[in-house]
Phi, psi and omega in degrees: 000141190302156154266182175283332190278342172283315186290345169265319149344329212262328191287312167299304194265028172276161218229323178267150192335289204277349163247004163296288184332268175359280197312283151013286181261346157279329147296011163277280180318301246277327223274319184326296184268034159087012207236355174222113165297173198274096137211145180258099179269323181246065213326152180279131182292160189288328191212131165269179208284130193224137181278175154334281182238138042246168189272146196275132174245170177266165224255314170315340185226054175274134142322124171311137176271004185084155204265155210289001190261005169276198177295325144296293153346296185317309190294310186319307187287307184302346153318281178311304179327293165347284180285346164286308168312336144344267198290322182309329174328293161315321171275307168331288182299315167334296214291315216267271321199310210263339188223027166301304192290002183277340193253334183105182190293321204285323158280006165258347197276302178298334161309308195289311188303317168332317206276289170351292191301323182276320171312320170283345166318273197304337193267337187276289180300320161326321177313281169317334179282316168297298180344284174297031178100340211262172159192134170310084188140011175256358180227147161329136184235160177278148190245359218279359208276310157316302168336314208275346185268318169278351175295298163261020160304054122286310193220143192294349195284321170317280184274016138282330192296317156317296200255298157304332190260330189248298184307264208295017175262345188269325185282315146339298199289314194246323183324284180318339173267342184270346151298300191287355137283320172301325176319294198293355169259340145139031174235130189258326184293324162300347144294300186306330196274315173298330139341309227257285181302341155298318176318307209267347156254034138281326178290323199266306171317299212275353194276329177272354176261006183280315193266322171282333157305322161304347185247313171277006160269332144346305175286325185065035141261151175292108191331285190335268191294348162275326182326283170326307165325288199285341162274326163293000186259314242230303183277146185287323216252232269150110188258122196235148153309193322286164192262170163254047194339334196259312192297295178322267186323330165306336181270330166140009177256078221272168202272322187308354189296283186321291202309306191299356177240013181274000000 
């Protein structure tokens, strides 16, 4: 029988888009329903599996998308939408694959379903992407997202303070306005899909701040202030307003975290 660190590995390092999702969300089921033991045999790779296209550029030399209500603007954004579900794919099963055995089932069991989730994520927008015209891998994307995953493979404390608590809590923060412009251009499914994903990263935010507290009572350290450490340590960019202060907090992340490193 696969193990689970085999099957996610295997998840990782797949390269095409569209059975990378796939691979995904059957290791979540496989995991759901009992078919892969808890045990970690192999170690995770350094760099997951990435297709031909699309091509990665370093976030200073992305091209502008143009503005959003033309046909291009669209396809752009939904693009950058796209490659970030993308890579979340990836960042999930990392979390789940690299610091399972250390955290137990129960993180791995919430990592997978994450990882589930950014894959119907990423297959929705893809979708949309076809609709208008469009396909995942036709225009260049920024690689800078991975950076936060080779920054804090050391520690797990690390990469929850990061990649849940910072990334996708910053996806909290612009989501809503970039649904109320799709909207106000009169595309409701595409609003409806970005609804469906904020829902479902509020939940991913609380998952990483559930865990990451659980690890500074471990420690008998104060969440608040290693947070703040490991982000002033870990992260490249900027924790910037504005916040989406009820969402946030809905994830566990009260303004007092945030505001002092902002």
């Amino acid at each position: 029988m696969t193990s689970v660190a085999r099957a996610i590995r295997a998840a990782l390092l797949e390269s095409d888009p569209r059975a990378k999702a796939l691979a995904a969300r059957r290791v979540a089921r496989d995991w759901t329903a009992g078919r892969l033991p808890f045990v970690f045999d192999v170690s995770m790779p350094d760099e997951p599996g990435r297709p031909a296209e699309p091509e990665l550029l370093p976030p200073n030399r992305m091209p502008k998308r143009g503005k959003g209500g033309s046909e291009r603007g669209r396809i752009a954004l939904w693009h950058a939408l796209a490659h970030i579900e993308f890579v979340a794919i990836d960042l999930a099963l990392d979390m789940a694959g690299r610091f399972g055995a250390e955290r137990g089932p129960d993180f791995v069991a919430d990592f997978l379903s994450v990882a589930a989730d950014e894959a119907m994520h990423f297959e929705l927008l893809a979708r949309r992407l076809r609709a208008l015209g469009g396909h995942y891998g036709a225009l260049p994307a920024h690689n800078g997202l991975w950076d936060a995953a080779r920054d804090t493979a050391h520690d797990c404390a690390a990469r929850l303070a990061v990649v849940p608590m910072v990334l996708e809590a910053r996806g909290l923060d612009v989501t809503p306005s970039t649904l109320e412009r799709v909207r106000a251009g009169g595309d409701e499914r595409g609003a409806r899909i970005l609804q469906r994903i904020l829902d479902d990263e509020i939940r991913h935010v609380r998952f990483g701040s559930t865990h990451f507290a659980a690890i500074c009572a471990e420690r008998g350290e104060s969440a608040e202030i290693l947070w703040k450490t490991l982000v002033e340590r870990h992260f490249r960019g900027a924790v910037k307003p504005p916040f989406n202060d009820s969402a946030r907090l809905a994830a566990g992340l009260s303004r007092e975290w945030y505001a002092g490193v902002a």
